[in-house]
Phi, psi and omega in degrees: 000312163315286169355288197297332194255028191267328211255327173272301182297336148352278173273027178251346138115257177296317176324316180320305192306304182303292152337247213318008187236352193253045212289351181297310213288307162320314208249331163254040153243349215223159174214150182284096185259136170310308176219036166257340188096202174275141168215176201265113158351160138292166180000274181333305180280331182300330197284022155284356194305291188343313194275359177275305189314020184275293207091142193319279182321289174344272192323317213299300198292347185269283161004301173291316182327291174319324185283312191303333175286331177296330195299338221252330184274008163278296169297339204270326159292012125312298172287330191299287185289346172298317205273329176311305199267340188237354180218278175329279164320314166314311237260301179318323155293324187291183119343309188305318200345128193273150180242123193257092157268125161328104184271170189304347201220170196218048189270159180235137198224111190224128178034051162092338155206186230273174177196128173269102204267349187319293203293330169270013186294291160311339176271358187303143170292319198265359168102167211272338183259008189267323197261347158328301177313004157271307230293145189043047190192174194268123168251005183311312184277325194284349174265320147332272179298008161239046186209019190298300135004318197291165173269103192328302188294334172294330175304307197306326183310292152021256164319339185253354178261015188232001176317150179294045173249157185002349228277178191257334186262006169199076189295167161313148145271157187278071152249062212310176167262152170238058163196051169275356178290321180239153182294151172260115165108007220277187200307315186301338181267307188279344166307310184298304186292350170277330180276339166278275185335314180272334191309319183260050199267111276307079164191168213269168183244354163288195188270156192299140149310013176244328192280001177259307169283003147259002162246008120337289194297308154316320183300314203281300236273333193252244247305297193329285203289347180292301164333274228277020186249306177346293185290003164092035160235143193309325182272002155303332198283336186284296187281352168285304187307336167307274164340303176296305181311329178279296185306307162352306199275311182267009182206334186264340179262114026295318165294327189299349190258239266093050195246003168306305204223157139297033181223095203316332140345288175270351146316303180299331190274327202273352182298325171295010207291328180279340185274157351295322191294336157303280155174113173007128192282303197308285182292339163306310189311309184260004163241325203261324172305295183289292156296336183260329171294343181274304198245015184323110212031072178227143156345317191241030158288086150004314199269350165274009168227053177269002177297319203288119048256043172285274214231148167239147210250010185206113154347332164299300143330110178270157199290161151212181205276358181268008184238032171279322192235066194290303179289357188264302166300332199286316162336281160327327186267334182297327178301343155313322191285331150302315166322291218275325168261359184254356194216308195251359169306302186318313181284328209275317175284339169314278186316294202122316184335198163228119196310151176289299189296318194245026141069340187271167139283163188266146168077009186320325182297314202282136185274340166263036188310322197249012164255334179304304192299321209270331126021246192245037183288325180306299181299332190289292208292352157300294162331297188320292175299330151290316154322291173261049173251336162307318165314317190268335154339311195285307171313285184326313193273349198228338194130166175305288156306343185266330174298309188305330206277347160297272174326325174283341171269007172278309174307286187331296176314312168243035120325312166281348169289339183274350186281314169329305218264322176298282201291331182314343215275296206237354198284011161236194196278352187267313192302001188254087177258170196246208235217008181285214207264346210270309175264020178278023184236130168294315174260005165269317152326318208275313173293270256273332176297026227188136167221147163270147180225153193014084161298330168273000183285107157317298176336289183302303187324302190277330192267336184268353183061044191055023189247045185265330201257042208285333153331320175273320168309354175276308183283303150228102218257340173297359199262148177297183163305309181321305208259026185271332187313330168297316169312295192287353170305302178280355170288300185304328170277325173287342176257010141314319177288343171235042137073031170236127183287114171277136172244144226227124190216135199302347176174179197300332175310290192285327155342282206291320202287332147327305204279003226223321170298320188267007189235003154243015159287314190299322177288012154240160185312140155199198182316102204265117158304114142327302172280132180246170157266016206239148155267137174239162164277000000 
């Protein structure tokens, strides 16, 4: 048994040194057979091979790895819990407590008017909670991009038995619209959906059987690795949050669009696919589904102001002297940011409150905000409680401190993977157009905010969840992933052809590095959008 295992650390180099001066080192790649002697753990444990292999140098460098992800999550779980324990909670308890009502109507506001959609809700083909996500708010763009398919006229037949009108016994509601500044359908909208239509002319637009049996076979790998993270190996902590972020991009954001299945059902189960390490399905739905695609870097896109008040990510945002070292601060908040949506999106829309520092509520742009919450107050706090009942999983297998300082380095890995995949996407400066004659098409807007990257990679196409090609994901989001890489050659000649520049960047590197540019552009003064989200003095 030495021998043999003198002949395997052998080509393992420094590792030799160790074994043998270590038997803990030993024993967990080896196991005791009655009558075989040592014989080699399974997998799971060989692949501690990993953690022998440190060295002076190693350890140091894993070891700094390690503090910088943890450190940023000291202050930010500080703070979470004093406002949680000094605030929140009191409030929750209190008289004061905010209260979520439902409102008495039921309007859906499509091109300016109005439809009580109720009676047809179960019968919706996309299921009941896709056309819910209107209710009681301007659906326009949410009705536009997910009806690319539909038979128009039918729609309208639809639409007309459930219209709204004038009458003295059920006047209108008060939903103004917030996009009558841009056009719907315009030649360049219908091109792109006439080019979807034929491309899927009797085949499904969902996602390809081969991305369903490779993000299964994922699905197996983040249950696989969670057991083993339970159990205190090491190489779980890597690979679940690898696994949970990639099932995010290729499988729980393709369902919040509802583009997995026709079968309304199995979207929603597959939308959790990403939780705990990502984000919520319920509320990924309402900042991400609703608000940043309907209105992408426009005011009441929700995702330009979660930095605040570190740093802000848009010009809408008026500068103040606390966004100087910004380029500085944003390094400390990414590791953080799944943390910040699987945990304080949730309380915060429960609660209600009001930030102390930006004076709002989270998510205040939205116009059916305290009927979505009154809603779907059950589902937010079911996420929530799931998301820590792995804390406390982790505390039971490991300890208090050890536990936390686990999840928190799983949240950080994905965190950067998701920030790597994201932020780069609408989050630099060529992305901010505005409403002029040039961009007065909702959906030639919708192309031009977006930026791509390595566009011919099939690789990138599948490991980004389409979100290499986000211009065309913008434009039609009901379409799976799978197929934009087929998609995007003829999406890019019609938007030459009605005269829109895709910007387009040679890999994932320089992508991010856009996004990295445009938040120490911001940390210096300039041209200020009059709406600010800040309290100024």
């Amino acid at each position: 048994c030495i021998q043999q295992r003198c002949k395997l650390c052998a080509s393992m180099g420094d590792a030799v040194h160790i074994c043998l001066n270590d038997s803990s080192h030993f024993d967990s790649l080896w196991g005791l057979n009655g009558t075989l002697g040592y014989t080699l753990l399974p997998a799971p444990d060989a692949l501690g091979v990993l953690m022998l292999m440190q060295g002076p140098m190693v350890d140091m460098i894993f070891r700094t790895l390690t503090t910088l992800l943890l450190f940023p999550w000291i202050p930010a779980a500080g703070t979470f819990v004093i406002v949680f324990c000094f605030r929140t909670l009191p409030k929750q308890l209190g008289p004061s407590r905010k209260k979520f009502d439902k409102m008495e109507s039921s309007v859906w506001t499509i091109h300016g008017k109005q439809y009580d959609m109720t009676g047809y809700v179960k019968h919706h083909p996309g299921g009941e909670w896709a056309i819910n996500l209107g209710r009681n708010r301007d659906c326009t763009g949410l009705f536009e991009s997910y009806h690319v398919f539909a038979d128009r006229a039918k729609l309208d037949k639809i639409l007309a038995r459930y219209e709204i009108r004038q009458i003295h016994d059920r006047p209108p509601v008060d939903v103004p619209s917030k996009i009558d500044d841009l056009v719907f359908n315009d030649a360049f909208h219908q091109e792109v959906k006439e080019m979807c239509r034929k491309h899927f002319q009797g085949k499904s637009h969902k996602m390809k059987p081969s991305a369903c049996c490779v993000n299964l076979m994922m699905v197996f790998l983040q249950i696989y690795s969670i057991y083993y993270f339970l159990c205190g190996r090491i190489w779980a902590m890597i690979v679940w949050p690898l696994t949970g972020a990639l099932l995010s991009f290729t499988l729980a954001h393709d369902a919040s669009h509802f583009a997995v299945s026709r079968r309304p059902w199995l979207n929603s189960l597959a939308s959790y696919a990403g939780m705990p390490t990502t984000f919520p399905a319920t509320c990924w739905s309402l900042q991400h589904v609703v608000q940043h695609h309907v209105y992408v870097n426009d005011h009441d896109d929700v995702d330009l102001f979660h930095f605040l008040p570190a740093c802000r990510t848009t010009r809408l945002t008026r500068w103040a002297k606390s966004f100087r070292w910004q380029y500085l601060v944003i390094w400390f908040l990414l590791p953080t940011v799944t943390g910040h949506l699987t945990m304080v999106v949730p309380v915060d829309l429960i609660s209600g409150q009001i930030d102390l520092v930006t004076g709002e509520r989270r998510y205040e742009q939205v116009q059916n905000l305290d009927d979505f919450v009154a809603r779907s107050r059950l589902n937010i706090l079911g996420e929530l409680l799931t998301t820590l009942t792995f804390y406390v999983l982790s505390i039971m297998s490991f300890g208090l401190v050890d536990g936390i300082r686990r999840m928190w380095i799983t949240h950080s890995i994905a965190s950067i993977l998701f920030v790597l995949a994201t932020q780069g996407a609408h989050l630099q400066e060529e992305c901010m157009v505005g409403t002029e004659e040039e961009y007065s098409s909702w959906a030639k807007r919708q192309a031009a905010s977006s930026v791509n990257f390595a566009v011919d990679s099939r690789f990138w196409s599948f490991l980004s969840g389409g979100l290499n090609t986000q211009s065309i994901h913008h434009v039609v989001p009901s379409i799976a992933c799978s197929h934009y890489h087929d998609l995007y050659p003829e999406f890019r000649r019609i938007c030459a052809k009605h005269g829109i520049h895709l910007k387009e960047t040679s890999s994932v590197i320089k992508f991010f590095q856009g996004f990295v540019k445009w938040i120490g552009e911001l940390a210096e003064v300039g041209e200020e959008s009059e709406t600010h989200h800040l309290k100024t003095s």
